[in-house]
N, C-alpha and C positions, 0 to 999 in steps of 0.2 A: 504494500500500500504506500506507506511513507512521506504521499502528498497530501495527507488529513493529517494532523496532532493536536493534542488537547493538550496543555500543562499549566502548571500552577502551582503558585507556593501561598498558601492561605496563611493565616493567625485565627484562629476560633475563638470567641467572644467565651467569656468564663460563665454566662447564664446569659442565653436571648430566647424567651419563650419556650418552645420545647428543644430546641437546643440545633437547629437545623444551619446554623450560621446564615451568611448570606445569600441569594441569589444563586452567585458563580459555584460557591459550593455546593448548593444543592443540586445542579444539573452536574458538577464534575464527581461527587459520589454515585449519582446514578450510573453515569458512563462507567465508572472505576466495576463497582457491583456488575452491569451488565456485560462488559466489557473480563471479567474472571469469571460470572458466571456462564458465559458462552465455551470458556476451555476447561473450565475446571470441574471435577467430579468428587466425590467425598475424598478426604485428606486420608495418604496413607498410614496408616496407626504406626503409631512407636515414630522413632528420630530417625532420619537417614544419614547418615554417615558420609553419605556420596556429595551433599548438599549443606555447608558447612558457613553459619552467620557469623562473623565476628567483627570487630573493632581496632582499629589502629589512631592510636592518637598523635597526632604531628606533635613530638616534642610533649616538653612539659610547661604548667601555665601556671602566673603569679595570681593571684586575687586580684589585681589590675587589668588584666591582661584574659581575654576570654581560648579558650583551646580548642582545634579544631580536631574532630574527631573526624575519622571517615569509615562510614559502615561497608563492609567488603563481603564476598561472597564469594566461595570458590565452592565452584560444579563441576569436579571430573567425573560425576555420575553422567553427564549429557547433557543437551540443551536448552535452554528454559526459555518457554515463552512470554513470561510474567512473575510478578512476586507483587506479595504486599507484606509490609512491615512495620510493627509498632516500637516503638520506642520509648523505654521508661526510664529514669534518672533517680540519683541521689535527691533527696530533698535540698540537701546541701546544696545541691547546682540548678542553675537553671538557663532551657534553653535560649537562645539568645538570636538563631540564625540560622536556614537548615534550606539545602539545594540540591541540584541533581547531582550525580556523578557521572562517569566518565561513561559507564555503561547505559546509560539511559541514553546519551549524546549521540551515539555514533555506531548503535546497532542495529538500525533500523537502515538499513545500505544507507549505512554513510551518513543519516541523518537521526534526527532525535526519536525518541520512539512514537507513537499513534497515540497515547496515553500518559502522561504523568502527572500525580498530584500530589502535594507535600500539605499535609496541614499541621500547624503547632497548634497545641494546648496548652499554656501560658500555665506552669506552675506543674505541669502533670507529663508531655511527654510532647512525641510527634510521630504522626503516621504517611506514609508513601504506599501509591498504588502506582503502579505500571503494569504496563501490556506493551511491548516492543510494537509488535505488527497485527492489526485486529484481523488481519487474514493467513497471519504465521507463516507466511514467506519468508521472512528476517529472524532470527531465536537468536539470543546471547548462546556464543557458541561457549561449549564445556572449556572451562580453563580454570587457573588459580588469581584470586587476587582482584576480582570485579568489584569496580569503585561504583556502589550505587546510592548512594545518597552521603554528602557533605554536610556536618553538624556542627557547630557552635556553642561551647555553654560559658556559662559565667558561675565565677563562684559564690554565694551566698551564705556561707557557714561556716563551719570550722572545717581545715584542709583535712586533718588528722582522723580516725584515719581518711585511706585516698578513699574519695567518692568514687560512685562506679555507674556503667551505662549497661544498660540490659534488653535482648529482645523479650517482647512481649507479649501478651494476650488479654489485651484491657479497654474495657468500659472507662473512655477517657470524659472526665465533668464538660457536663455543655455538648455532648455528642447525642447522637440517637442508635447506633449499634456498635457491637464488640470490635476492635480494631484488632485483627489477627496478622500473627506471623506468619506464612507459609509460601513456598515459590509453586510454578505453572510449569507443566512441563508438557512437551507438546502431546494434541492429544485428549488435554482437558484432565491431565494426570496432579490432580495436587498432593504434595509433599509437604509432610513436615522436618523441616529443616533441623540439622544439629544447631546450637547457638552456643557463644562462647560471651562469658560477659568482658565488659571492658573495664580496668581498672585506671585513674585516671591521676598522673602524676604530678607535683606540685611542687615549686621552686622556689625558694625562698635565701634574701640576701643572707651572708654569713660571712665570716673570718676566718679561713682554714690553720687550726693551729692552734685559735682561742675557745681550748676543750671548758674551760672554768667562765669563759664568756666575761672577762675584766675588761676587754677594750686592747689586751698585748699580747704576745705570743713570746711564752718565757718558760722559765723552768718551773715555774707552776703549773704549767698546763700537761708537762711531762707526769709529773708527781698526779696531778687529779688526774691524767688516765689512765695510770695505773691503780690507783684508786677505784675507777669504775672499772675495772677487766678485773679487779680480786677480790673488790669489795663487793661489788655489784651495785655501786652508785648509781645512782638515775642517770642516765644521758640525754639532757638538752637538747642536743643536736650533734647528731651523727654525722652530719658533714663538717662540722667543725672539729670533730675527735678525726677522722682518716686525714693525717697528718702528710700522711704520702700518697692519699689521689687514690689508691689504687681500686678504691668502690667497696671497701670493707674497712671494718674495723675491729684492730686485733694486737696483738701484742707488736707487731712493728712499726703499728703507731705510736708506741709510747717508747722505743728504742728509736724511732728516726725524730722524735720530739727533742727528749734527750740530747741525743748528739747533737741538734741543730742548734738547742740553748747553749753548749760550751763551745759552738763554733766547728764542729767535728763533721755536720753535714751543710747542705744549703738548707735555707727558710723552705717552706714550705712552700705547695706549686698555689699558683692563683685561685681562688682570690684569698693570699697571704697579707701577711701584718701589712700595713698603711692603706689595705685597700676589703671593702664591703659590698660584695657582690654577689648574683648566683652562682650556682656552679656551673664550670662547663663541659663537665664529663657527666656522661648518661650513666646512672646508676642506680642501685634498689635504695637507697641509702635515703634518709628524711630529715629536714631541718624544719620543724614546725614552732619552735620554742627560743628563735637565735632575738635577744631585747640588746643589744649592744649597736647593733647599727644605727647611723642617725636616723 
């Protein structure tokens, strides 16, 4: 087909009546519904494995600064002619911006799909329908790694722990039916997909080295981390105890402290003494608690 498409990215009102939003959405959930109910047939029981939801978050994101998630789907079960997908959130976060991806764009020969709609629920989640080709000439061919919808949250609450993104199957507030996970596969063959949640990482300034959090990087901070690996001190912040970068914290951070306070090794790597910044090494490690920065 290719020469007809529908798309759109809504906001749902948080109560308007019985919950139908506006106009455009009401004729682009009809299409969505009519448009999976023409391929799809009762969903196959149990998870598939061949058909796998997950989440990749670009980087990690300050409480200023919103993080963009991208929902990914890899099918080497075979081709799919459609998906629809909900989206639920930490309380703690909330969405902020939500578009197509790359797989919506450009598999419909070359062009966008016959079908797309993005609606947000302000406080609660967001949901995407697609149908590539409404005559299935065009399928998302089986591959690893299909970018099908682009997300944006903002954080609201405490980082700690990480908030997380999740597929779903939910009655979203202000809606009139169940917004489900599940893909199309050609045929009218619905699947219920495997789903992996997303866990969502959070950066925060610190001082690599100031394990005791004074404002310096000295032999005190060698002594308090040894204190925390034998005592079992609280740790403030973990990226301020891995003294050598290496994305753990362990007893060669208090032997490369050490040394560095008698002059035996170099200061520690960035961001070290005179400087208050994130980190720039990707790692499990959390600084939720660093109060010394201006």
């Amino acid at each position: 087909m290719g020469r007809f498409s529908l798309s759109g990215t809504e906001q749902s009102p948080r109560a308007r009546g019985c919950g139908f939003g506006g106009p455009f959405q009401v004729v682009a959930l009809a299409l969505m519904v009519w448009g999976l109910a023409l391929m799809a047939s009762p969903a196959i029981p149990g998870q598939s494995s061949d058909f796998v939801l997950y989440f990749d978050s670009v980087g990690a994101f300050t409480p200023e600064i919103p993080v963009t998630v991208r929902a990914l789907i890899d099918n080497p079960g075979g081709p799919l002619a459609g998906w629809s997908i909900a989206v639920c959130h930490d309380e703690r976060l909330e969405i902020v911006g939500a578009g197509p991806g790359q797989a919506v764009l450009i598999h419909n020969g070359g062009q966008s799909a016959d079908f797309s709609n993005i609606v947000i629920f302000p406080g609660a989640g967001v949901r995407q329908g697609v149908v590539i080709d409404f005559m299935s000439t065009h399928l998302l061919p089986a591959d690893l790694g299909h970018e099908v919808a682009i997300l944006q949250y903002a954080l609201v609450g405490n980082p700690l722990p990480k908030p997380q993104v999740s597929y779903c199957n939910q009655l979203f507030p202000g809606d009139f039916s169940l917004s489900e996970t599940l893909v199309v596969a050609p045929g009218g063959v619905a699947i219920d997909p495997t789903t992996v949640v997303g866990i969502l990482g959070l950066k925060f300034p610190f001082t690599r080295g100031d394990a005791n959090q004074d404002g310096r990087v000295d032999l005190a901070d060698g002594i308090g981390l040894l204190g925390i690996l034998m005592m079992g001190e609280p740790v403030l912040c973990e990226d301020a105890c891995d003294h050598n970068d290496d994305g753990s914290f362990n007893f060669a951070d208090a032997i490369a402290s050490l040394h560095s306070s008698f002059g035996n090794a170099p200061a520690p790597p960035p961001p070290g003494l005179g400087s208050c910044d994130q980190d720039p090494t990707e790692d499990l490690l959390n600084c939720g608690d660093y109060v010394t920065c201006p």
